[in-house]
PDB file with one MODEL, atoms N, CA, C and O in Angstrom:
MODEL        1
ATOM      1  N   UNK A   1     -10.062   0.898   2.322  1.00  0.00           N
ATOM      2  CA  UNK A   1     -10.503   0.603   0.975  1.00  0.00           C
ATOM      3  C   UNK A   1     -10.469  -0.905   0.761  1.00  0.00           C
ATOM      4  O   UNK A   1      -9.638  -1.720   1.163  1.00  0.00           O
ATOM      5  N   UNK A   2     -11.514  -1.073   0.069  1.00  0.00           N
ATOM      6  CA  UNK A   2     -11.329  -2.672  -0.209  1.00  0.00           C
ATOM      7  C   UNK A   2     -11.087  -2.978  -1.747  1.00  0.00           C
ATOM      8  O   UNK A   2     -12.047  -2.648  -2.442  1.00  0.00           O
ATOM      9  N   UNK A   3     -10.159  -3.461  -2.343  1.00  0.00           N
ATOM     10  CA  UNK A   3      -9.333  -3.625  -3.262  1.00  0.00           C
ATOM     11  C   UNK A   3     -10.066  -4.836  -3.574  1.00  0.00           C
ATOM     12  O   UNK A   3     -10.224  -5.034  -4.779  1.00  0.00           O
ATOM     13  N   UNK A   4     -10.415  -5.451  -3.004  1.00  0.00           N
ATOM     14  CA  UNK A   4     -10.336  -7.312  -3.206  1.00  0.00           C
ATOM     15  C   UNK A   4     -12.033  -6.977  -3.601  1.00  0.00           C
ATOM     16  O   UNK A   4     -12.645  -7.923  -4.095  1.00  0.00           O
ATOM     17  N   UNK A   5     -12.610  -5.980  -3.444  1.00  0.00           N
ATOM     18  CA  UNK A   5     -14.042  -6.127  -3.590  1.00  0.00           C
ATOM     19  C   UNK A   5     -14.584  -4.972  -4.282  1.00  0.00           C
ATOM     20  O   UNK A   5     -15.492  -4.365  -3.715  1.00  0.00           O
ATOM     21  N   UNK A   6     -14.184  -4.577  -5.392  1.00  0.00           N
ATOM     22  CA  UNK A   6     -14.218  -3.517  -5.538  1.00  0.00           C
ATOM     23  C   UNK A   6     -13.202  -2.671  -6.875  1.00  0.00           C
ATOM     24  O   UNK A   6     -13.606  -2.071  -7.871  1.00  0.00           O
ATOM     25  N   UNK A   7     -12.145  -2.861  -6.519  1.00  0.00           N
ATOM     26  CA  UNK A   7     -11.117  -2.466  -7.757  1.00  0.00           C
ATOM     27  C   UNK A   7     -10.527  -3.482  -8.373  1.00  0.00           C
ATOM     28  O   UNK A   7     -10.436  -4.624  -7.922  1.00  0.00           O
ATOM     29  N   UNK A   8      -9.939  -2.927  -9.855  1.00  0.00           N
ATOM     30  CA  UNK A   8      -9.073  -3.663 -11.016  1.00  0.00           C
ATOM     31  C   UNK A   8      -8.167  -2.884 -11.160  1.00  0.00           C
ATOM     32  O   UNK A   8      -8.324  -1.692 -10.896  1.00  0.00           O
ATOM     33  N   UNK A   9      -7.123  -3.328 -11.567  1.00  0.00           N
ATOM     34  CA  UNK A   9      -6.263  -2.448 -11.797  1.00  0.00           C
ATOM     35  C   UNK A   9      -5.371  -3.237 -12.931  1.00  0.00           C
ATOM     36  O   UNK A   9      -4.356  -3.858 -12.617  1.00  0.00           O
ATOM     37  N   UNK A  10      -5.737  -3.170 -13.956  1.00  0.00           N
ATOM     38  CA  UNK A  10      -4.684  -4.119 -15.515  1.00  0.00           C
ATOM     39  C   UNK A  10      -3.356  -4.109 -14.804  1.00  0.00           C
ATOM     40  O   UNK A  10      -2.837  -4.961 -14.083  1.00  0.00           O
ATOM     41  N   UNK A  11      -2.825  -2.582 -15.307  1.00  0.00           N
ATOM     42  CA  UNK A  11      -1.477  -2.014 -15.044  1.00  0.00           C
ATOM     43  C   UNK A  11      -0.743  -3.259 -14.326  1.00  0.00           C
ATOM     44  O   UNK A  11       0.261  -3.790 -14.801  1.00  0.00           O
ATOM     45  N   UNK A  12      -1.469  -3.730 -12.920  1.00  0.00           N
ATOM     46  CA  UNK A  12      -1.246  -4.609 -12.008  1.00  0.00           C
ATOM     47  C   UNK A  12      -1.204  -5.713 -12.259  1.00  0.00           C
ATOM     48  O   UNK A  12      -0.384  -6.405 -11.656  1.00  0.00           O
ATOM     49  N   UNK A  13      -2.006  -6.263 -13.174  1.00  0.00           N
ATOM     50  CA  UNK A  13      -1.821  -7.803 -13.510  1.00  0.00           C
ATOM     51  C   UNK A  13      -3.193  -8.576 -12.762  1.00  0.00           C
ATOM     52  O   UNK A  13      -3.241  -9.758 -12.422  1.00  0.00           O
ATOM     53  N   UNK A  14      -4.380  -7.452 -12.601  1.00  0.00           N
ATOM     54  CA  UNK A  14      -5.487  -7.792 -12.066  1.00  0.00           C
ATOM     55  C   UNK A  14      -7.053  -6.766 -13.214  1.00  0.00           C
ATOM     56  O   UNK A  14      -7.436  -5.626 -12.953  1.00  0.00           O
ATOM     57  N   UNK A  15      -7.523  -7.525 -14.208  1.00  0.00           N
ATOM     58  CA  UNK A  15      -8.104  -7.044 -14.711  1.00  0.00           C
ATOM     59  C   UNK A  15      -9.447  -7.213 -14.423  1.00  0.00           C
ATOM     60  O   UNK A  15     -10.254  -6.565 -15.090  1.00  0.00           O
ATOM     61  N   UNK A  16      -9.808  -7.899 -13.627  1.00  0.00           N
ATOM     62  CA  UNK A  16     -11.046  -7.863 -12.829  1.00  0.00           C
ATOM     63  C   UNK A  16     -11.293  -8.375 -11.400  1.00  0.00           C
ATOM     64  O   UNK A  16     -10.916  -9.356 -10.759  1.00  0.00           O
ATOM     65  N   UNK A  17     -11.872  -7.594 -11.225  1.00  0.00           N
ATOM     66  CA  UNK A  17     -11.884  -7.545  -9.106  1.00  0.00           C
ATOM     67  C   UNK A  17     -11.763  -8.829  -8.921  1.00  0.00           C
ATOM     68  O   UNK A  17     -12.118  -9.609  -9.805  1.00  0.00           O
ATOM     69  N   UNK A  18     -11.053  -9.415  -7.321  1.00  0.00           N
ATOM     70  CA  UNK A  18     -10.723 -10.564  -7.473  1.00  0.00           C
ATOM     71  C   UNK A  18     -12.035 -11.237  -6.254  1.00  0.00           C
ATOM     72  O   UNK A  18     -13.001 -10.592  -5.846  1.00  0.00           O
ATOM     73  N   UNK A  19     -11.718 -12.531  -5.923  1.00  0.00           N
ATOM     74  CA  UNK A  19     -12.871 -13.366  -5.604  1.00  0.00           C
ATOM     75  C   UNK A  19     -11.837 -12.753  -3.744  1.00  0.00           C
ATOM     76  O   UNK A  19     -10.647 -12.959  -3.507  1.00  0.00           O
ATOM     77  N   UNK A  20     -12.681 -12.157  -2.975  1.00  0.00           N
ATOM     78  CA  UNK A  20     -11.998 -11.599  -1.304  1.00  0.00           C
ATOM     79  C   UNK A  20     -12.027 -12.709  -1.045  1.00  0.00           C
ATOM     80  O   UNK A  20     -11.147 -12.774  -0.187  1.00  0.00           O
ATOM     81  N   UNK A  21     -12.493 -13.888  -1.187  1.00  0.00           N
ATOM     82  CA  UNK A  21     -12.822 -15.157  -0.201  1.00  0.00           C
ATOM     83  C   UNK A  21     -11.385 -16.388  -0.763  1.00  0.00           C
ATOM     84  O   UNK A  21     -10.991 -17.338  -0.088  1.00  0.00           O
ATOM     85  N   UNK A  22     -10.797 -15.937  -2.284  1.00  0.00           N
ATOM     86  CA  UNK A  22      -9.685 -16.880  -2.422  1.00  0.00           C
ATOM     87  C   UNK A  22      -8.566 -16.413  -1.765  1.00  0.00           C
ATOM     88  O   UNK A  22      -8.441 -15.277  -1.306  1.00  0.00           O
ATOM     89  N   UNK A  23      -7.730 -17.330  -1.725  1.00  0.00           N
ATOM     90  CA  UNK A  23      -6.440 -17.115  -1.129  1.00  0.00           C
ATOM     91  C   UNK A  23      -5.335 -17.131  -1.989  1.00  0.00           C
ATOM     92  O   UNK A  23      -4.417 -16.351  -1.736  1.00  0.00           O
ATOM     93  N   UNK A  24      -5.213 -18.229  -3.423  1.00  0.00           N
ATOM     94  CA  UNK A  24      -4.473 -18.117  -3.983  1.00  0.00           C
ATOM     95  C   UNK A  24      -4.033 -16.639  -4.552  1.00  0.00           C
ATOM     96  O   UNK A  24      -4.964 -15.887  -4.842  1.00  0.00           O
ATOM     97  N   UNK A  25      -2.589 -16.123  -4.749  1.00  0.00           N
ATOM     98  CA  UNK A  25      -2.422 -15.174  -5.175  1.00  0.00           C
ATOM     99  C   UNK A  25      -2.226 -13.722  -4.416  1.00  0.00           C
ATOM    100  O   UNK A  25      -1.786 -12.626  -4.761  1.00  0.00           O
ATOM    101  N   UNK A  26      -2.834 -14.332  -3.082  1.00  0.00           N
ATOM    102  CA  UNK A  26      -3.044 -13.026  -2.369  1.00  0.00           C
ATOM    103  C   UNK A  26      -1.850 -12.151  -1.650  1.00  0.00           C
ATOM    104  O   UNK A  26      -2.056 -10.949  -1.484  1.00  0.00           O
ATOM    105  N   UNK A  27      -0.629 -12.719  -1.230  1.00  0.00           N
ATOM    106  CA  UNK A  27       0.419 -12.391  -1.198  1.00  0.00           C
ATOM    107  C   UNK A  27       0.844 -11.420  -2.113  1.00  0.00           C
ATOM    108  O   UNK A  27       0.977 -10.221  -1.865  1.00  0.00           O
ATOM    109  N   UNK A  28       1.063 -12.015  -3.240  1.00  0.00           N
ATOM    110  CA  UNK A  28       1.441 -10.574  -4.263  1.00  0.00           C
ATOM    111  C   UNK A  28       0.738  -9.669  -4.572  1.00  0.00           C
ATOM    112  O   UNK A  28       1.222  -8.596  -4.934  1.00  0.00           O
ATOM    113  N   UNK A  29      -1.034  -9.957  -4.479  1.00  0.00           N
ATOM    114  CA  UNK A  29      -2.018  -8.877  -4.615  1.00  0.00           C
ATOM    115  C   UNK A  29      -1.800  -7.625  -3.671  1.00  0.00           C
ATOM    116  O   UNK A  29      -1.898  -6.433  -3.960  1.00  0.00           O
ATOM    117  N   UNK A  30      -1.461  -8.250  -2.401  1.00  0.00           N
ATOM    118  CA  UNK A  30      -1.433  -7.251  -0.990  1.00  0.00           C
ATOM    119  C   UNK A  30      -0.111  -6.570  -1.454  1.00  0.00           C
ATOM    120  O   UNK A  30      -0.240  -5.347  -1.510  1.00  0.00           O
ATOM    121  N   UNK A  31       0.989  -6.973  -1.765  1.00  0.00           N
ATOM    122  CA  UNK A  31       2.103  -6.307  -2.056  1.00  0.00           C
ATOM    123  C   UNK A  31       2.215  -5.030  -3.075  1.00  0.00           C
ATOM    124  O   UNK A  31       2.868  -3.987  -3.064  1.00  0.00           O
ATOM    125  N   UNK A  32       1.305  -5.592  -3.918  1.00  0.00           N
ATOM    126  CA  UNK A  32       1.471  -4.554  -5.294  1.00  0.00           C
ATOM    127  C   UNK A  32       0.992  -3.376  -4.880  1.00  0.00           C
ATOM    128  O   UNK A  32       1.545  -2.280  -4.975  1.00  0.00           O
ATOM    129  N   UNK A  33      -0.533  -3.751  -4.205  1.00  0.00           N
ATOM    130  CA  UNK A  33      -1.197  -2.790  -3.808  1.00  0.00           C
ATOM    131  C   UNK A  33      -1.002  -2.023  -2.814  1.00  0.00           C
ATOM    132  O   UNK A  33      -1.653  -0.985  -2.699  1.00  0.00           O
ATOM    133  N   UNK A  34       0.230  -2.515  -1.625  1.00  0.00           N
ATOM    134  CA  UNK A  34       0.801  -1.590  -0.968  1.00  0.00           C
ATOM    135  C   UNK A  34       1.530  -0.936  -1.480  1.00  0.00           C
ATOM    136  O   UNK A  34       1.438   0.237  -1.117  1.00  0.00           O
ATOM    137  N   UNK A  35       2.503  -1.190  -2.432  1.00  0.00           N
ATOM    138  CA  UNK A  35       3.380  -0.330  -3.145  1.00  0.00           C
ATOM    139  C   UNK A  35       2.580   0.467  -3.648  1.00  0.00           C
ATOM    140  O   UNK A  35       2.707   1.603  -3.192  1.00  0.00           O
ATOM    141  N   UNK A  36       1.699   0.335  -4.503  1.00  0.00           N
ATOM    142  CA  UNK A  36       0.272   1.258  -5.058  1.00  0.00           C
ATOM    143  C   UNK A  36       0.047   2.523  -4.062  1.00  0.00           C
ATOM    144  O   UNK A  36       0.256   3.693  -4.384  1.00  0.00           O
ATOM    145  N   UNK A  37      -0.281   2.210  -3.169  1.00  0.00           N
ATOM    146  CA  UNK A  37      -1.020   2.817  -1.996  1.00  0.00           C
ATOM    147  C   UNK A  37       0.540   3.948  -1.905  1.00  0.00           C
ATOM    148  O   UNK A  37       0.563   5.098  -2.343  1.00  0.00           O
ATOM    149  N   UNK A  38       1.461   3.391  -1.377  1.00  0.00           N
ATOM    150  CA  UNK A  38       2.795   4.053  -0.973  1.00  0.00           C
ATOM    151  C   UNK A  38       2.816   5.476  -2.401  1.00  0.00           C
ATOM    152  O   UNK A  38       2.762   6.692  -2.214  1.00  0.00           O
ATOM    153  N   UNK A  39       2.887   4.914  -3.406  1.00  0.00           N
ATOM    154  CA  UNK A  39       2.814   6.093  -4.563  1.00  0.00           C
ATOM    155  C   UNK A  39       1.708   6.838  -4.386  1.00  0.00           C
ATOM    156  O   UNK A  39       2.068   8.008  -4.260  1.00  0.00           O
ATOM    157  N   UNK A  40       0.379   6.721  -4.304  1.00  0.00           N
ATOM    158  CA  UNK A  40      -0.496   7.373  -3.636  1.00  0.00           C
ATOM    159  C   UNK A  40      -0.017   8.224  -2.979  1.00  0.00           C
ATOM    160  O   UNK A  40       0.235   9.309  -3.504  1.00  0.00           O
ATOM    161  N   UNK A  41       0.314   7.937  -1.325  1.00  0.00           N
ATOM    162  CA  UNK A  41       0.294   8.950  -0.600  1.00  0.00           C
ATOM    163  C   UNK A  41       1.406   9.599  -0.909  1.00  0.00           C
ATOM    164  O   UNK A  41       1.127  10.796  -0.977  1.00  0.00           O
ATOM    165  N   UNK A  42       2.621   9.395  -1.148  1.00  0.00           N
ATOM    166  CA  UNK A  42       3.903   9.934  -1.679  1.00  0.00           C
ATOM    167  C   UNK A  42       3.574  11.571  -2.740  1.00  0.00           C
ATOM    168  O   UNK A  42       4.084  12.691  -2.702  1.00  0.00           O
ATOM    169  N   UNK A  43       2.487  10.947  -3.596  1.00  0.00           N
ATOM    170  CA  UNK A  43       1.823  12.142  -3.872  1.00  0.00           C
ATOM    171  C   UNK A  43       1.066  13.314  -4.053  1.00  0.00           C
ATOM    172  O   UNK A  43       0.873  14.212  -4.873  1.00  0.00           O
ATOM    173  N   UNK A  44       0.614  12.804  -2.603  1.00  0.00           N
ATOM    174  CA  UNK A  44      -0.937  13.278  -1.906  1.00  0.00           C
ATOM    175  C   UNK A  44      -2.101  12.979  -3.104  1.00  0.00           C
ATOM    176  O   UNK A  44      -2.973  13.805  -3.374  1.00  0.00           O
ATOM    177  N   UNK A  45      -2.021  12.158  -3.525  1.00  0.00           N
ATOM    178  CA  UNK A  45      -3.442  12.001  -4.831  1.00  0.00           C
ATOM    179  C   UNK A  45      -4.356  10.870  -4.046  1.00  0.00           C
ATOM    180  O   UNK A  45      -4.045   9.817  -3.490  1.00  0.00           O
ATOM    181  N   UNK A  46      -5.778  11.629  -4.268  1.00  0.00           N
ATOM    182  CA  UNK A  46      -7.086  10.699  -3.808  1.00  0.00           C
ATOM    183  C   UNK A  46      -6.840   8.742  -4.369  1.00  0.00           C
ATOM    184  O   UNK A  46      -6.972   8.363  -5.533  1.00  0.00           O
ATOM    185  N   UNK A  47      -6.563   8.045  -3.462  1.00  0.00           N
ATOM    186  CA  UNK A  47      -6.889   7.292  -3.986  1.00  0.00           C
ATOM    187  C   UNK A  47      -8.524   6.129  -4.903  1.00  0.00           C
ATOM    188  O   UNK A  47      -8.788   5.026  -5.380  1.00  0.00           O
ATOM    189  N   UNK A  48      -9.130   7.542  -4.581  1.00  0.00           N
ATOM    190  CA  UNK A  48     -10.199   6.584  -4.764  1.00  0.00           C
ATOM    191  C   UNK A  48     -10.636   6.937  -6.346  1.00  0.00           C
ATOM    192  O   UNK A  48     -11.759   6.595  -6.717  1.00  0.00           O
ATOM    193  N   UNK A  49      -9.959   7.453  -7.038  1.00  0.00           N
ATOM    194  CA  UNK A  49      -9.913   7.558  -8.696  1.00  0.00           C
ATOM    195  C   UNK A  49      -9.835   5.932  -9.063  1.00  0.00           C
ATOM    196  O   UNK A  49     -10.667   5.397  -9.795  1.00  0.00           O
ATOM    197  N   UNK A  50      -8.775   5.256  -8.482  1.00  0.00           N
ATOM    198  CA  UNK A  50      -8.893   3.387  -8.851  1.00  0.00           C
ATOM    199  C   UNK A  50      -9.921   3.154  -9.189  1.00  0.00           C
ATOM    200  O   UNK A  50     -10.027   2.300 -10.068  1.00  0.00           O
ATOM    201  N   UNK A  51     -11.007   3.727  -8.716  1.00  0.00           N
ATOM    202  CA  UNK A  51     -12.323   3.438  -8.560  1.00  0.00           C
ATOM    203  C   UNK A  51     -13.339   3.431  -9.954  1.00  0.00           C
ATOM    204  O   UNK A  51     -14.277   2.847 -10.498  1.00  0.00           O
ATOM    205  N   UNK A  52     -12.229   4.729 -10.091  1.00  0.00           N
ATOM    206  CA  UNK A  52     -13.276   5.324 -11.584  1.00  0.00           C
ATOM    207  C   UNK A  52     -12.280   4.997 -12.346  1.00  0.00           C
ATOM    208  O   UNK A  52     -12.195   5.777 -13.295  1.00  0.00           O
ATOM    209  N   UNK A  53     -11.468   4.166 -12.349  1.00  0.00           N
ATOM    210  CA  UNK A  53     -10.744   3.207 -13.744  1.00  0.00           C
ATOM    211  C   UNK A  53      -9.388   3.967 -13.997  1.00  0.00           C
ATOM    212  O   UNK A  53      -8.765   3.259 -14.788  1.00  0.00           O
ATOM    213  N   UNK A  54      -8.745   4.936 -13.729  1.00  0.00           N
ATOM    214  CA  UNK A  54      -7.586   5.581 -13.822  1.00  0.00           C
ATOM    215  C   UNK A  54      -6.668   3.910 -13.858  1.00  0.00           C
ATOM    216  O   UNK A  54      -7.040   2.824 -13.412  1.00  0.00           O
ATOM    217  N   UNK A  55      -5.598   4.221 -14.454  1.00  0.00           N
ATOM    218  CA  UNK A  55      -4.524   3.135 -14.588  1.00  0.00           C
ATOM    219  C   UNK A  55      -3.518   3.634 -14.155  1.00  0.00           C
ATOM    220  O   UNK A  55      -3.439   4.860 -14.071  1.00  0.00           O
ATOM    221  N   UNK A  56      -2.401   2.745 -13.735  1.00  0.00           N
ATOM    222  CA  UNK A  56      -1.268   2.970 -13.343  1.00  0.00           C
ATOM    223  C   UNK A  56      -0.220   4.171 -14.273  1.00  0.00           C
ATOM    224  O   UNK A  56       0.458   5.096 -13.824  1.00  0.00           O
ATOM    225  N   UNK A  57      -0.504   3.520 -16.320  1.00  0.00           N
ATOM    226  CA  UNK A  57       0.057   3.917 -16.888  1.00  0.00           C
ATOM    227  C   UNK A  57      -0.570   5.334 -16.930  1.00  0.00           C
ATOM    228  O   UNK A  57       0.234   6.222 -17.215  1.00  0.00           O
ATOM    229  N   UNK A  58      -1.834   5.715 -16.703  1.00  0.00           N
ATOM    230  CA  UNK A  58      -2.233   7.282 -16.812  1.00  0.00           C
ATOM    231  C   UNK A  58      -1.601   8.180 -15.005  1.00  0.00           C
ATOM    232  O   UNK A  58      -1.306   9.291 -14.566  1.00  0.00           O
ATOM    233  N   UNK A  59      -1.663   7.365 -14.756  1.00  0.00           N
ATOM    234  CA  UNK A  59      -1.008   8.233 -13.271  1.00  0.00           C
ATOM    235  C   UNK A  59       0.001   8.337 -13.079  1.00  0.00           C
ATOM    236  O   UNK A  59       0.352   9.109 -12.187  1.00  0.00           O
ATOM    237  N   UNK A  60       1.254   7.376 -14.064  1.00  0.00           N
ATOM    238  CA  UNK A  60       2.690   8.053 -14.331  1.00  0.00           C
ATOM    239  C   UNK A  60       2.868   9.451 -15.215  1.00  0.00           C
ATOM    240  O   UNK A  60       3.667  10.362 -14.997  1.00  0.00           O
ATOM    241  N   UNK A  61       1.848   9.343 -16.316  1.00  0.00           N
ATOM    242  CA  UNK A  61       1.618  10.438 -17.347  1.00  0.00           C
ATOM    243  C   UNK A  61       1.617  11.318 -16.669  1.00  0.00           C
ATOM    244  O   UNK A  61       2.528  12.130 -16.508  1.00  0.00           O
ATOM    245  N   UNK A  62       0.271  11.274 -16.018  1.00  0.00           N
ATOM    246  CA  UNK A  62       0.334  12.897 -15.272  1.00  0.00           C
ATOM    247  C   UNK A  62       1.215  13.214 -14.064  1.00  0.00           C
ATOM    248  O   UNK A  62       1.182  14.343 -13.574  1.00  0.00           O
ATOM    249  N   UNK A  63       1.836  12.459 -13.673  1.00  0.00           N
ATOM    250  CA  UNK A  63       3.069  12.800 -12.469  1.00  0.00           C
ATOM    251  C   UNK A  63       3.957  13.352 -13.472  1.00  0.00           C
ATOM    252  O   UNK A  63       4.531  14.354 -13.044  1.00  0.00           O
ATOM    253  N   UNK A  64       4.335  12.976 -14.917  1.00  0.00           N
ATOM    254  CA  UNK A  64       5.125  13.178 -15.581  1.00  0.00           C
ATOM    255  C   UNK A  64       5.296  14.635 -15.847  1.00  0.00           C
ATOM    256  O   UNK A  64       6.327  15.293 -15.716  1.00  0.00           O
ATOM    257  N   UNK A  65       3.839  15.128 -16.337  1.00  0.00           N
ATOM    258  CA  UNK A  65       3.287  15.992 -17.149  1.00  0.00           C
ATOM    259  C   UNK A  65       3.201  17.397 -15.659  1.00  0.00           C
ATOM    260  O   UNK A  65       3.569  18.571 -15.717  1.00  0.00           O
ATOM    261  N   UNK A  66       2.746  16.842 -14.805  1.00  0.00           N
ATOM    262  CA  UNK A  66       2.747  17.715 -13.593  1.00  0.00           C
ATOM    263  C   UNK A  66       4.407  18.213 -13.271  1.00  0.00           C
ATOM    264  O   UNK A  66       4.743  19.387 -13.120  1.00  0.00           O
ATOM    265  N   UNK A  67       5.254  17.123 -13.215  1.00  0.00           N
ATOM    266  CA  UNK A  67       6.417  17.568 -12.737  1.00  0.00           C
ATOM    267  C   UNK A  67       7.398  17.961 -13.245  1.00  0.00           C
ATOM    268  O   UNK A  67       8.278  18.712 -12.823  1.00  0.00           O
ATOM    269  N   UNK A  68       7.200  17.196 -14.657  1.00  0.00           N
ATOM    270  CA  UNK A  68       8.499  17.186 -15.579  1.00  0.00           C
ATOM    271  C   UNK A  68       9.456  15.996 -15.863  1.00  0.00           C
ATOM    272  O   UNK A  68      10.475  15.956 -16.552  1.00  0.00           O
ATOM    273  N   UNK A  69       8.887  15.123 -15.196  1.00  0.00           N
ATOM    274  CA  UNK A  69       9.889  13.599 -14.527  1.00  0.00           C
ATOM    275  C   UNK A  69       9.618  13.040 -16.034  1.00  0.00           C
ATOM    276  O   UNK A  69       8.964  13.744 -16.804  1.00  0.00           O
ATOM    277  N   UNK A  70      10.085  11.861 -16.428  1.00  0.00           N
ATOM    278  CA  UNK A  70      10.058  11.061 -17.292  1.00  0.00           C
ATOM    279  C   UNK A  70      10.307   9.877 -16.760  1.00  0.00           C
ATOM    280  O   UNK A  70      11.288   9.229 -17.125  1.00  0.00           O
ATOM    281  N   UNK A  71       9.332   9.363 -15.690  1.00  0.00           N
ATOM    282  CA  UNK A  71       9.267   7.839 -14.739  1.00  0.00           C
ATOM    283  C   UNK A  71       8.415   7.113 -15.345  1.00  0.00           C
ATOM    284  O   UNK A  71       7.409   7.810 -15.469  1.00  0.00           O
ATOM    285  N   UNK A  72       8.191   5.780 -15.940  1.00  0.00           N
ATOM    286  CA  UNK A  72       7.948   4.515 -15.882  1.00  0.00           C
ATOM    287  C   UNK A  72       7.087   4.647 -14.767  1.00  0.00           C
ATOM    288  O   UNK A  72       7.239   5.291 -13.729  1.00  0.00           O
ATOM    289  N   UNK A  73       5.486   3.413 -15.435  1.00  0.00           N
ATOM    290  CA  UNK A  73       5.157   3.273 -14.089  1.00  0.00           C
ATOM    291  C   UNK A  73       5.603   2.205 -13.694  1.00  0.00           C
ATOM    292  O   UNK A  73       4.968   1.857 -12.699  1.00  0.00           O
ATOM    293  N   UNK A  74       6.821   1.086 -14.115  1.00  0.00           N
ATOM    294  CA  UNK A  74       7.431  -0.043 -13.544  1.00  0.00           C
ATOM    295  C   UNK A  74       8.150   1.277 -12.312  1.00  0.00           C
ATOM    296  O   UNK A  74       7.963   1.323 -11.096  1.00  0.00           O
ATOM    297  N   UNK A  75       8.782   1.993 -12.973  1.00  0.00           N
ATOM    298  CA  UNK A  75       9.874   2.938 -11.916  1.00  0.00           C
ATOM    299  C   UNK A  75       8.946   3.889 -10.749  1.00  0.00           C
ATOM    300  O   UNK A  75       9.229   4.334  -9.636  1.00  0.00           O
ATOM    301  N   UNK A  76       7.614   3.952 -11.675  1.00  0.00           N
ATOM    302  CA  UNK A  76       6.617   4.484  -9.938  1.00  0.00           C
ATOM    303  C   UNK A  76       6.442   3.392  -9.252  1.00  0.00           C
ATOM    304  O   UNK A  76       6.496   3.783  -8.086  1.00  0.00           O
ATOM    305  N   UNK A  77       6.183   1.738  -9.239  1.00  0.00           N
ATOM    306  CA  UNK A  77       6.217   0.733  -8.711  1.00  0.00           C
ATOM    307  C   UNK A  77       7.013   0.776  -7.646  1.00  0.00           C
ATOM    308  O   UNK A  77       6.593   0.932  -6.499  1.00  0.00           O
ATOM    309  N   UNK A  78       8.517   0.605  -8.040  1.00  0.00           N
ATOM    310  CA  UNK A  78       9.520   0.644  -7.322  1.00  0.00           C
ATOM    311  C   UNK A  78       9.875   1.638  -6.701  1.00  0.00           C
ATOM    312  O   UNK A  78      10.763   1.524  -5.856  1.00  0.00           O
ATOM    313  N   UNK A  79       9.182   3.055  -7.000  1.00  0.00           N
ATOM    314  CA  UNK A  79       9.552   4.181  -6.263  1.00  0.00           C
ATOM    315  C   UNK A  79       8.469   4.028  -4.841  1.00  0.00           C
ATOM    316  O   UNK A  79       8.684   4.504  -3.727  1.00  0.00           O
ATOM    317  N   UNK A  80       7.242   3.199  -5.288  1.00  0.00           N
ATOM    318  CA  UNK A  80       6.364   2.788  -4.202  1.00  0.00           C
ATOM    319  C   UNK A  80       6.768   1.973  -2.901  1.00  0.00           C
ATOM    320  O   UNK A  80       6.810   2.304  -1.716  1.00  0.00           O
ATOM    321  N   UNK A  81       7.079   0.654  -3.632  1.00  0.00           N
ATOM    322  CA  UNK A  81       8.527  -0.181  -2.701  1.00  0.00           C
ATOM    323  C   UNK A  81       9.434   0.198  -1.705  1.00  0.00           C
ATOM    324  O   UNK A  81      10.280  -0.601  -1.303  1.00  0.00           O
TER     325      UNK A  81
ENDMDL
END
């Protein structure tokens, strides 16, 4: 998936797709979004909803609402980590 060309993600602190060719910033971009990715598969959910605008804060909801949990998506972050 290409993140850098392609997705936004607010939640993240990236509200519009970023420029693939800069460098500034890109360290923490790759990080978040691995942690991202890690909650993903952790829950077997398609990642390619990013796509169609889902947010971080709606994909804690429904982990919530699915499981019963009452997690933060700062605490799905870190559960990504």
């Amino acid at each position: 998936m290409d993140f850098e060309d392609g997705a936004s993600l607010e939640d993240l602190g990236y509200p519009e797709t970023l420029n693939r060719f800069d460098t500034e910033g890109k360290p923490e971009f790759v990080a978040k979004f691995q942690n991202l990715m890690c909650v993903f598969d952790s829950i077997k959910c398609c990642k390619f909803i990013i796509f169609e605008g889902i947010s971080l804060t709606q994909l804690a909801e429904t982990l919530n609402l699915v499981t019963g949990f009452n997690i933060s998506k700062e605490e799905l972050l870190k559960a990504g980590e």
